[in-house]
C-alpha positions as CSV (number, residue, x, y, z in Angstrom):
1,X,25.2,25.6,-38.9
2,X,25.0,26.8,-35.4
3,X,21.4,25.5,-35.2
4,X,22.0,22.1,-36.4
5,X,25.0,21.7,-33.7
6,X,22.7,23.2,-31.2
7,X,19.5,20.6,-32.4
8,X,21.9,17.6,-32.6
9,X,23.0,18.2,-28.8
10,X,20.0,18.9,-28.0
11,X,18.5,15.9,-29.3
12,X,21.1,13.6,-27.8
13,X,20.5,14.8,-24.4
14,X,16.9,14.0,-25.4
15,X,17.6,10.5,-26.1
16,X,19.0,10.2,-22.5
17,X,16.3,11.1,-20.7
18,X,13.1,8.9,-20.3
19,X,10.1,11.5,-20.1
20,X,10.9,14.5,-22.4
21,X,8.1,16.5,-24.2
22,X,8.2,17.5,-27.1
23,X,9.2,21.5,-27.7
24,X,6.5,24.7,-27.4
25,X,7.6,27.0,-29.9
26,X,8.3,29.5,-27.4
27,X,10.3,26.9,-25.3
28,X,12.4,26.2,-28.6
29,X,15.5,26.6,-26.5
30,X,14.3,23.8,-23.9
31,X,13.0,21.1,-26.2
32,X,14.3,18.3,-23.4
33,X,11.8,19.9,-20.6
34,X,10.0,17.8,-17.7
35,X,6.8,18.5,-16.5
36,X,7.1,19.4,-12.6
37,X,4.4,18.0,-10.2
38,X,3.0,19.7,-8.0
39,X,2.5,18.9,-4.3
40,X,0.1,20.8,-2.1
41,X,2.1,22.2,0.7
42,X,-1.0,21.1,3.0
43,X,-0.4,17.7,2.3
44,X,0.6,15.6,5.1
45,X,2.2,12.3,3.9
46,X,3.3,13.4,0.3
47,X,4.3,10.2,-2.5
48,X,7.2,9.8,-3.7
49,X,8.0,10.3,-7.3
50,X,11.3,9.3,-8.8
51,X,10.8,9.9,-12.6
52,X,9.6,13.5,-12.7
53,X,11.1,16.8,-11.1
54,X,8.6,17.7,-8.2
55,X,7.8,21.1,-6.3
56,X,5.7,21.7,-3.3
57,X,3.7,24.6,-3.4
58,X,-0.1,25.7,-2.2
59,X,-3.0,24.2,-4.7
60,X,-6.2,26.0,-5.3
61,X,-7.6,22.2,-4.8
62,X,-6.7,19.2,-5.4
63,X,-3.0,17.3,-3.8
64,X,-0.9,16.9,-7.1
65,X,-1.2,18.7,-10.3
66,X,1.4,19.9,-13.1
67,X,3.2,23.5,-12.8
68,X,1.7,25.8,-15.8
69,X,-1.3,24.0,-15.5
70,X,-2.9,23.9,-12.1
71,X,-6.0,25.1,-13.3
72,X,-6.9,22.7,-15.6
73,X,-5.4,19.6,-13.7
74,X,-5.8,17.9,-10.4
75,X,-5.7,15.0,-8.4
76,X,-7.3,14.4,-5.2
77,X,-5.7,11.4,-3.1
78,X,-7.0,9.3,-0.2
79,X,-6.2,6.7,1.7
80,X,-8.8,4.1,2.4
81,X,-9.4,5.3,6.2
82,X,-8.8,9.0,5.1
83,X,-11.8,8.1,1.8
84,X,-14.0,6.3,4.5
85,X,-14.1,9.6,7.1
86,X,-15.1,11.5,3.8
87,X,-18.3,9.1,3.5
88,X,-20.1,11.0,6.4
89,X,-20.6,13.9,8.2
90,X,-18.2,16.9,8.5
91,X,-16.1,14.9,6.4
92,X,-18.6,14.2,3.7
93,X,-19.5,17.6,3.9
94,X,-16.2,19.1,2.9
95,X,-14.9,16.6,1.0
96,X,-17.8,17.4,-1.1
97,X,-16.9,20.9,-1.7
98,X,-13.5,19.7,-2.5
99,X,-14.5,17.5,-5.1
100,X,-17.3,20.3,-6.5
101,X,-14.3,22.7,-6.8
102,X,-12.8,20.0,-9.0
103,X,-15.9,20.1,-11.8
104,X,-13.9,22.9,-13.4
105,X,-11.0,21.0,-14.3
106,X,-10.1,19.4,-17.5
107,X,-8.7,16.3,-16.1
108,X,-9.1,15.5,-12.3
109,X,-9.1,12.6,-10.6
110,X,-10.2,10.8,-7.1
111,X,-6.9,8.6,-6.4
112,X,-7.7,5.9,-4.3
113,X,-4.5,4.3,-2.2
114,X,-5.5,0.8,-1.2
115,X,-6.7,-2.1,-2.6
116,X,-10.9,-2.1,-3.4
117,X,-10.9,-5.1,-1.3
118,X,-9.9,-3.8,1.6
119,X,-13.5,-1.8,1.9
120,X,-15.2,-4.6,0.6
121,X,-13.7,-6.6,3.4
122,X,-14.3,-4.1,5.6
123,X,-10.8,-3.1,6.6
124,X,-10.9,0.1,8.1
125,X,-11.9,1.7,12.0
126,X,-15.0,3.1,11.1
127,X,-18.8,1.8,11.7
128,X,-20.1,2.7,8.1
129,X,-20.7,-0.1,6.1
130,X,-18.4,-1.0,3.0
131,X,-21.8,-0.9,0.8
132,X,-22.3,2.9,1.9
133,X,-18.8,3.3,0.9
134,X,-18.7,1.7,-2.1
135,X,-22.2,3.6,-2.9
136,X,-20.5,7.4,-2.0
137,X,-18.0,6.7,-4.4
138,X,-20.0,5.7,-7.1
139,X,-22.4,9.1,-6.2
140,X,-18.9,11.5,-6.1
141,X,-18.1,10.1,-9.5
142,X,-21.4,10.5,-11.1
143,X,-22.4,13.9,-9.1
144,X,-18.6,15.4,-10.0
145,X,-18.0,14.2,-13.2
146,X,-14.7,12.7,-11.4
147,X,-13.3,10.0,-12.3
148,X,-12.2,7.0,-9.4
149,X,-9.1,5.2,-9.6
150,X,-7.6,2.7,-6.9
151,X,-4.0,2.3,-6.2
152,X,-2.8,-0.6,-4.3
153,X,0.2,0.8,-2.7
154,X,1.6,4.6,-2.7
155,X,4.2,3.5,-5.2
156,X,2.1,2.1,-7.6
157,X,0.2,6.1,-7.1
158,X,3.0,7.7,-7.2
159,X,3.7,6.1,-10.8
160,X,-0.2,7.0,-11.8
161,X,0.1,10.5,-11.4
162,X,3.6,10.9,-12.9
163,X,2.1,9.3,-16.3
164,X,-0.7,11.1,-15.7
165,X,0.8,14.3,-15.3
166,X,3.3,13.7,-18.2
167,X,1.1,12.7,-20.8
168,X,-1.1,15.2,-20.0
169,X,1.0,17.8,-20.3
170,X,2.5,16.1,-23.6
171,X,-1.3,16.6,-24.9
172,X,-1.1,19.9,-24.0
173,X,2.1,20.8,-25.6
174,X,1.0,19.0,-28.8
175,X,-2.2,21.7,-28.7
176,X,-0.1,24.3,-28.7
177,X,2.0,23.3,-31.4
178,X,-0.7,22.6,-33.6
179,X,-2.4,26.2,-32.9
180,X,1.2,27.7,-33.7
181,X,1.2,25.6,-37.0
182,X,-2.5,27.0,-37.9
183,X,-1.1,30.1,-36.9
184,X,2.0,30.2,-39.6
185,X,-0.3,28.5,-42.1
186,X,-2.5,31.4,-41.9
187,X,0.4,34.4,-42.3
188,X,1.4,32.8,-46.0
């Protein structure tokens, strides 16, 4: 009886909130749990998020990723000016390691903030031409194996990563369910 007053609170708490998972058998006691983003503490100009709990802590690589599972997730972000400094030189040169440390990852993405047209227009203080741009972009995410997305503002990013990060994690809760089920299934 205790556990069905205990699962009916539980779910009606869970009704109330928008982004719930569902529970890890080991988290049975906190079925109504968020995922927490993860900010890099290096980062300069951190988004905002408003629907999902956020921490700031140091990230292997990568700006955001999910707390549990900052090895297997990551997101790099740039701004247009900061993405067109990464198309050459120095900048090119460690922005490269960056995204080669991201290879590894199960789910890792180059976030764009900025509207494509803006280097097709040619809207940024640099001398490199929006085809060279376009054309290192289109050589990370072949090279890498990472995916480019663009953002038109940093709220509209903000909102990307936070369903990112939460239906990744769902995924990954939903993995460990099912390997808990194989597991009973296999005891009888």
């Amino acid at each position: 009886m205790l556990a069905v007053n205990w699962q009916t609170r539980m779910a009606e708490k869970t009704e109330k909130l928008p982004f719930q998972l569902p529970a890890v058998r080991s988290l049975g006691e906190h079925p109504c749990r968020q995922p927490v983003i993860v900010i890099d503490s290096r980062e300069q100009t951190p988004l905002l998020f408003t629907r999902l709990p956020f921490v700031t802590e140091t990230l292997q690589t990568g700006d955001y990723s999910v707390r549990g599972l900052e090895e297997l997730f990551a997101v790099e972000r740039k701004t247009i000016g900061d993405l067109v400094g990464c198309c050459m030189g120095d900048g090119r040169r460690r922005f490269e390691a960056e995204l080669h440390r991201l290879r590894g990852y199960c789910f890792k993405r180059l976030l764009i903030v900025g509207p494509e047209s803006d280097i097709l227009t040619g809207k940024y203080h640099s001398n490199i031409r929006a085809a060279s741009v376009l054309a290192s972009l289109t050589a990370f995410e072949v090279r890498y194996d990472c995916p480019v997305v663009f953002c038109a503002t940093a709220s509209r990013a903000a909102i990307q990563i936070e369903r990112w990060a939460f239906y990744y994690a769902r995924e990954a809760v939903e993995t460990v369910n099912d390997l808990c089920r194989a597991i009973d299934t296999t005891k009888c």
